[in-house]
N, CA, C and O atoms as a printed pandas DataFrame, in Angstrom:
     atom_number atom_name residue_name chain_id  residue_number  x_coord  y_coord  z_coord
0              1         N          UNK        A               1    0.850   -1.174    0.000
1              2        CA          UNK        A               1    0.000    0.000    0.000
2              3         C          UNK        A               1    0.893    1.234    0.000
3              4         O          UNK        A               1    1.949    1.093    0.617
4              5         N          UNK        A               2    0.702    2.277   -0.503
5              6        CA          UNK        A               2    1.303    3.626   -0.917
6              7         C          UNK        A               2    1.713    4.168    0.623
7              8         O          UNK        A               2    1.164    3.688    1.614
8              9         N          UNK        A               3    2.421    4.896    0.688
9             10        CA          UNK        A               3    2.736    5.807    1.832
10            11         C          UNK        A               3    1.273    6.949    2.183
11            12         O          UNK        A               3    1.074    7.900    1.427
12            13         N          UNK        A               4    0.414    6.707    3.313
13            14        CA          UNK        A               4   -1.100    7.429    3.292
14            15         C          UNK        A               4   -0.567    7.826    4.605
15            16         O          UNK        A               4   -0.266    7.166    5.600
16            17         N          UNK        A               5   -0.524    9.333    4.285
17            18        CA          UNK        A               5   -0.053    9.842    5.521
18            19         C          UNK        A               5   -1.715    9.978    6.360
19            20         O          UNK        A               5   -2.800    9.906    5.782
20            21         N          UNK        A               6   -1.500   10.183    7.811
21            22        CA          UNK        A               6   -2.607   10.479    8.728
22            23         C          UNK        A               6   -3.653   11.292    8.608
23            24         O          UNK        A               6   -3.132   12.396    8.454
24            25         N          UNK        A               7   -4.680   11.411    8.587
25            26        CA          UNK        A               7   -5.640   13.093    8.486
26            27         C          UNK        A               7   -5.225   13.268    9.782
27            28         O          UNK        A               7   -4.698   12.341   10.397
28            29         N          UNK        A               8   -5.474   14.788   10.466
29            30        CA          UNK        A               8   -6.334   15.144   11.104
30            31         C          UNK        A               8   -7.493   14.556   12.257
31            32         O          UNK        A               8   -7.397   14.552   13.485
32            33         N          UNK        A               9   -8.312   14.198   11.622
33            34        CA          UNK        A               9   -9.263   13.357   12.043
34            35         C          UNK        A               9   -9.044   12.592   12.708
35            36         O          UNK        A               9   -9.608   12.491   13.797
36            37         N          UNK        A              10   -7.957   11.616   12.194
37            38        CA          UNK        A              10   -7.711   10.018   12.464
38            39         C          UNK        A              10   -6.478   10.444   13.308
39            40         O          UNK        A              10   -6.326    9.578   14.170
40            41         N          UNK        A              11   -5.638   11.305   13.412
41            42        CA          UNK        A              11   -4.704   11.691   14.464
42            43         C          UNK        A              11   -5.412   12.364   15.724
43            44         O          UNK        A              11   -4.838   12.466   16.808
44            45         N          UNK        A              12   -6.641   12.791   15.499
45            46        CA          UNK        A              12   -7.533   13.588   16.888
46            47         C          UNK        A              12   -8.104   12.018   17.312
47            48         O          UNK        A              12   -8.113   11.980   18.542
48            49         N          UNK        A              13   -8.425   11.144   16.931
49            50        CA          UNK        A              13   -8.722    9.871   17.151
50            51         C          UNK        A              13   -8.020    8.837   17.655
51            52         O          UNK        A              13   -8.384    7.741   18.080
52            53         N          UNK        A              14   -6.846    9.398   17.534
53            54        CA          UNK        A              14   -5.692    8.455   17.615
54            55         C          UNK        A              14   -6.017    7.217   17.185
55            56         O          UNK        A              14   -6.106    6.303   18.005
56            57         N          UNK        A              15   -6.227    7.018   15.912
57            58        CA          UNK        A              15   -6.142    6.137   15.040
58            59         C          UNK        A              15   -5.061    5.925   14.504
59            60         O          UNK        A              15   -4.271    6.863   14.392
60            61         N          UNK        A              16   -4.715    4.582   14.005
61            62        CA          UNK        A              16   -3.816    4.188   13.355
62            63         C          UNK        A              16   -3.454    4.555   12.093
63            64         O          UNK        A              16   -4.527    4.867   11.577
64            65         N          UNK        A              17   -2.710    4.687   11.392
65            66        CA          UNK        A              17   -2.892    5.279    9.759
66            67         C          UNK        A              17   -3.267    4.196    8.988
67            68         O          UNK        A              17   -3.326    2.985    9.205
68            69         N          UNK        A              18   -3.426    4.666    8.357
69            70        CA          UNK        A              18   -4.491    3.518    7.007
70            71         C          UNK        A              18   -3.121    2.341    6.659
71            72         O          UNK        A              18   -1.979    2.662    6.327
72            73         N          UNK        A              19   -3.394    1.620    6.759
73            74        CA          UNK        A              19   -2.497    0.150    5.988
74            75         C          UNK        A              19   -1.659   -0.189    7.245
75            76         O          UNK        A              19   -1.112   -1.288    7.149
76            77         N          UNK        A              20   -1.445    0.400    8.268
77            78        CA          UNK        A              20   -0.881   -0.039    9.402
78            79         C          UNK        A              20   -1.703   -0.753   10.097
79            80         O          UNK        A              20   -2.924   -0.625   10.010
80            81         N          UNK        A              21   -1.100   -1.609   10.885
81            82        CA          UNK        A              21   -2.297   -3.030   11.595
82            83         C          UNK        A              21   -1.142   -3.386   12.896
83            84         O          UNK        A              21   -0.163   -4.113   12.726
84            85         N          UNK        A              22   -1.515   -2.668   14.286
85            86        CA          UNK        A              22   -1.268   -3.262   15.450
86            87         C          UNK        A              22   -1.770   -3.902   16.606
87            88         O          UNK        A              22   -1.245   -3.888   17.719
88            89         N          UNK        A              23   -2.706   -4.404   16.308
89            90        CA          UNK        A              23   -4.158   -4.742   17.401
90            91         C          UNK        A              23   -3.345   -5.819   17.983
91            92         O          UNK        A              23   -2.726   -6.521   17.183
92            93         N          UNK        A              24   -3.253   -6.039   19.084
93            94        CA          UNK        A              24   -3.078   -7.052   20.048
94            95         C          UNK        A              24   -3.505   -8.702   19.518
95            96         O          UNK        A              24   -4.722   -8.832   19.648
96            97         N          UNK        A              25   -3.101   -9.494   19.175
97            98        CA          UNK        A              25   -2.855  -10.857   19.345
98            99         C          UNK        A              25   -2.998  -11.317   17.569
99           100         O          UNK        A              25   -3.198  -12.435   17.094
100          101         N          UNK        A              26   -2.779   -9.765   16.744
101          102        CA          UNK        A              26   -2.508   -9.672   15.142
102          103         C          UNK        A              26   -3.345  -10.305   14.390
103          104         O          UNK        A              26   -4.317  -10.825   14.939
104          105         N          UNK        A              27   -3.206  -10.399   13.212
105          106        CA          UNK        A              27   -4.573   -9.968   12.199
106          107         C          UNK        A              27   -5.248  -11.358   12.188
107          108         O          UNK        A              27   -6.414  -11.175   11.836
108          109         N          UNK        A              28   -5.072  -12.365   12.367
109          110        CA          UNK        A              28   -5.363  -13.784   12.572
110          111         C          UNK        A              28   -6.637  -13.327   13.422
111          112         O          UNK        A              28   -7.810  -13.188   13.074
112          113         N          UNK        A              29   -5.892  -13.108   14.885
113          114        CA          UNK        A              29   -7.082  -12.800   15.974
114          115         C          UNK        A              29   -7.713  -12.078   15.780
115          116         O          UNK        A              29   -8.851  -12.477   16.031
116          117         N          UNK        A              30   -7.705  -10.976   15.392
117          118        CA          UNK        A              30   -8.673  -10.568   14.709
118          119         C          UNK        A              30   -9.934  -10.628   13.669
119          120         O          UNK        A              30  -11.042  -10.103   13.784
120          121         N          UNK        A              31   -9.508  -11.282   12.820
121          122        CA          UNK        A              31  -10.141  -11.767   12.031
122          123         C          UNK        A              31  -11.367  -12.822   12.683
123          124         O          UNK        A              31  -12.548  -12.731   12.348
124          125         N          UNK        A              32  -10.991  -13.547   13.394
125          126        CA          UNK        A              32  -11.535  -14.648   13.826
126          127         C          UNK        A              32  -12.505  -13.778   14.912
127          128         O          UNK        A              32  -13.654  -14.123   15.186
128          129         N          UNK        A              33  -12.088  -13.044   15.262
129          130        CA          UNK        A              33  -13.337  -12.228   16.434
130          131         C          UNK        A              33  -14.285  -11.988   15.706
131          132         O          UNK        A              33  -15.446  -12.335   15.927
132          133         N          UNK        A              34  -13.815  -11.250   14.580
133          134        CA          UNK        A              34  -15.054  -10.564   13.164
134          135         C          UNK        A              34  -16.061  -11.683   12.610
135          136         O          UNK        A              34  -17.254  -11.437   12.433
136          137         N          UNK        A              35  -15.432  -13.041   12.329
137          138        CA          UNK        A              35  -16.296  -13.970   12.127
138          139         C          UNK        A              35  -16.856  -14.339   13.157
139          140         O          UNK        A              35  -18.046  -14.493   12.880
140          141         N          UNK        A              36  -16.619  -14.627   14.461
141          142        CA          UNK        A              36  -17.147  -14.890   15.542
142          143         C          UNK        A              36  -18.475  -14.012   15.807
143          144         O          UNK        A              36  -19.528  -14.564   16.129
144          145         N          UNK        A              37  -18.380  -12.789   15.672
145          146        CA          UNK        A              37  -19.203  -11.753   16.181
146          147         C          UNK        A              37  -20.598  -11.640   14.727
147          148         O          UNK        A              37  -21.720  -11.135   14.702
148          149         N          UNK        A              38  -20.151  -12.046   14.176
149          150        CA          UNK        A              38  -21.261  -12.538   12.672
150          151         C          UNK        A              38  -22.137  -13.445   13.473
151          152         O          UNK        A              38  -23.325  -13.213   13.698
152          153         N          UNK        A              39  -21.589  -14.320   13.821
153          154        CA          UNK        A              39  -22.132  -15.242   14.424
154          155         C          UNK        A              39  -23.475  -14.977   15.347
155          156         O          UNK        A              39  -24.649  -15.301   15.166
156          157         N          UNK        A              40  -22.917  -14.360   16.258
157          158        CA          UNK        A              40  -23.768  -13.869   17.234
158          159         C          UNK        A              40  -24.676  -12.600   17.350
159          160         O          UNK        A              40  -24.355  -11.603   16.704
160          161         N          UNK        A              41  -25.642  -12.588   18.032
161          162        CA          UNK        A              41  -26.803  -11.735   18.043
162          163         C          UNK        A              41  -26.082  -10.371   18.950
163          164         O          UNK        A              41  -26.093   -9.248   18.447
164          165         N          UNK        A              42  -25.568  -10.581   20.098
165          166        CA          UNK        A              42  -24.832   -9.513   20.841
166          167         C          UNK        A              42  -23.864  -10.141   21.586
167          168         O          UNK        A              42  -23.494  -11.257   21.222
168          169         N          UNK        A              43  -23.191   -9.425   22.958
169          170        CA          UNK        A              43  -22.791   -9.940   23.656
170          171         C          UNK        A              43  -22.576  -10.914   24.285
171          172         O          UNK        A              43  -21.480  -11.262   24.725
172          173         N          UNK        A              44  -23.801  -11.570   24.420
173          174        CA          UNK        A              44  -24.409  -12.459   25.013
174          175         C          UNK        A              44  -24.630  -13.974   24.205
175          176         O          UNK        A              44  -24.971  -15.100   24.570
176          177         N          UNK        A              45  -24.362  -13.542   23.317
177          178        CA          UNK        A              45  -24.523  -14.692   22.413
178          179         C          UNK        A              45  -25.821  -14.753   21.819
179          180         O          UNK        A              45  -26.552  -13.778   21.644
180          181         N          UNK        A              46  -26.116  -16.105   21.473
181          182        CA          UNK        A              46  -27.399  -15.982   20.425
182          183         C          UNK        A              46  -27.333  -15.805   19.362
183          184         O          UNK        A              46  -26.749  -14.820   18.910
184          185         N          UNK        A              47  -28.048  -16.916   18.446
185          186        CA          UNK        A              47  -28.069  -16.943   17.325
186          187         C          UNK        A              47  -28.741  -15.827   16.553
187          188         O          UNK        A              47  -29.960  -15.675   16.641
188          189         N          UNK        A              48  -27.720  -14.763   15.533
189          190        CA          UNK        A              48  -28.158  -13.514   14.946
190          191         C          UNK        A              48  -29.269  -13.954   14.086
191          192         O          UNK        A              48  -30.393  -13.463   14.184
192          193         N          UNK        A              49  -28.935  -14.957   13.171
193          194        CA          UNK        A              49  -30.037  -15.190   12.045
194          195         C          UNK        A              49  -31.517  -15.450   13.191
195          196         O          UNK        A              49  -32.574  -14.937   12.824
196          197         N          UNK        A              50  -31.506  -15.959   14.048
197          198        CA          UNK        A              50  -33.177  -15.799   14.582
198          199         C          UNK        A              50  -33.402  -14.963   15.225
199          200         O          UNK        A              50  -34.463  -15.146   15.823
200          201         N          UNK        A              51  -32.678  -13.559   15.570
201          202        CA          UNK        A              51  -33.220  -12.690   15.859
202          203         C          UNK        A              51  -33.787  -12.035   15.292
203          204         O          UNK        A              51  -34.827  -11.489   15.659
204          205         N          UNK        A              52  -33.028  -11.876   13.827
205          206        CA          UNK        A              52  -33.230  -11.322   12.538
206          207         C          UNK        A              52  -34.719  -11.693   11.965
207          208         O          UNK        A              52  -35.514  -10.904   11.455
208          209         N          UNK        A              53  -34.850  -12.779   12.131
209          210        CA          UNK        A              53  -35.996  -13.348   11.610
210          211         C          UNK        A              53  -37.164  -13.011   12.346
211          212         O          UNK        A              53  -38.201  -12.599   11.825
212          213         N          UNK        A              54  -36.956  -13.222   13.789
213          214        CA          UNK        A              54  -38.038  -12.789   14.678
214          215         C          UNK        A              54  -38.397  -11.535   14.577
215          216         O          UNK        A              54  -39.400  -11.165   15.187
216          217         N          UNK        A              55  -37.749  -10.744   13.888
217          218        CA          UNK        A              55  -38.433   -9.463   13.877
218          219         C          UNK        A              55  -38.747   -8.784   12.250
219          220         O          UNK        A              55  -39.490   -7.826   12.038
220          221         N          UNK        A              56  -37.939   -9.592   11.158
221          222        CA          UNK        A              56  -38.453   -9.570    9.884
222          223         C          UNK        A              56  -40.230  -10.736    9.992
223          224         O          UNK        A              56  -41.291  -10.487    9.420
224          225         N          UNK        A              57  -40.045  -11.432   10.530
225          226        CA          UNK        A              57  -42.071  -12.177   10.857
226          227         C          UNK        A              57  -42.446  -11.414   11.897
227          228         O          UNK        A              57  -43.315  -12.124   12.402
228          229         N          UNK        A              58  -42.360  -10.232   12.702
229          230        CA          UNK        A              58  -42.761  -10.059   13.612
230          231         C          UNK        A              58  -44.541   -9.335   12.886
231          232         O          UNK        A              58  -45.458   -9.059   13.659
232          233         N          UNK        A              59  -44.664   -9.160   11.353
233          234        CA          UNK        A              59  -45.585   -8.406   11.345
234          235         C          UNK        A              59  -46.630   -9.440   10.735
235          236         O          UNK        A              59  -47.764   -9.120   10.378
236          237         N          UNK        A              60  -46.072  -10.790   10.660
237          238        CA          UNK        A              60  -46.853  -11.663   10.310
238          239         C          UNK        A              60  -47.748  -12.803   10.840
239          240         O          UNK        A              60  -48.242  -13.792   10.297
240          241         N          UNK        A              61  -47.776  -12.342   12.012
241          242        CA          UNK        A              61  -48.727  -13.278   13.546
242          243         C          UNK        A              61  -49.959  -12.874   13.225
243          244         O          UNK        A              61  -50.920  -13.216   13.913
């Protein structure tokens, strides 16, 4: 990726600059949280697709 220097923005944010990647336990673990969290409805767990559903039929009782 090109040299993308910081905005503004993302330095008042203290964000990382674009194409840089330091998150704690690296992009693997990460990744796998992101699919993990697909998974689930919230915090708490629970299957997202039937929440989803329960409230896309909710107008059909």
């Amino acid at each position: 990726m090109a040299d993308q220097p910081n905005t503004d923005g993302r330095e008042a944010n203290e964000a990382e600059p674009l194409g840089d990647f330091t998150a704690l336990g690296g992009k693997k673990a990460v990744e796998k949280t992101g699919e993990e969290s697909r998974k689930r409805a919230g915090p708490d767990g629970g299957d997202a697709k039937e929440v989803g559903d329960t409230f896309k039929n909710a107008g059909k009782r």
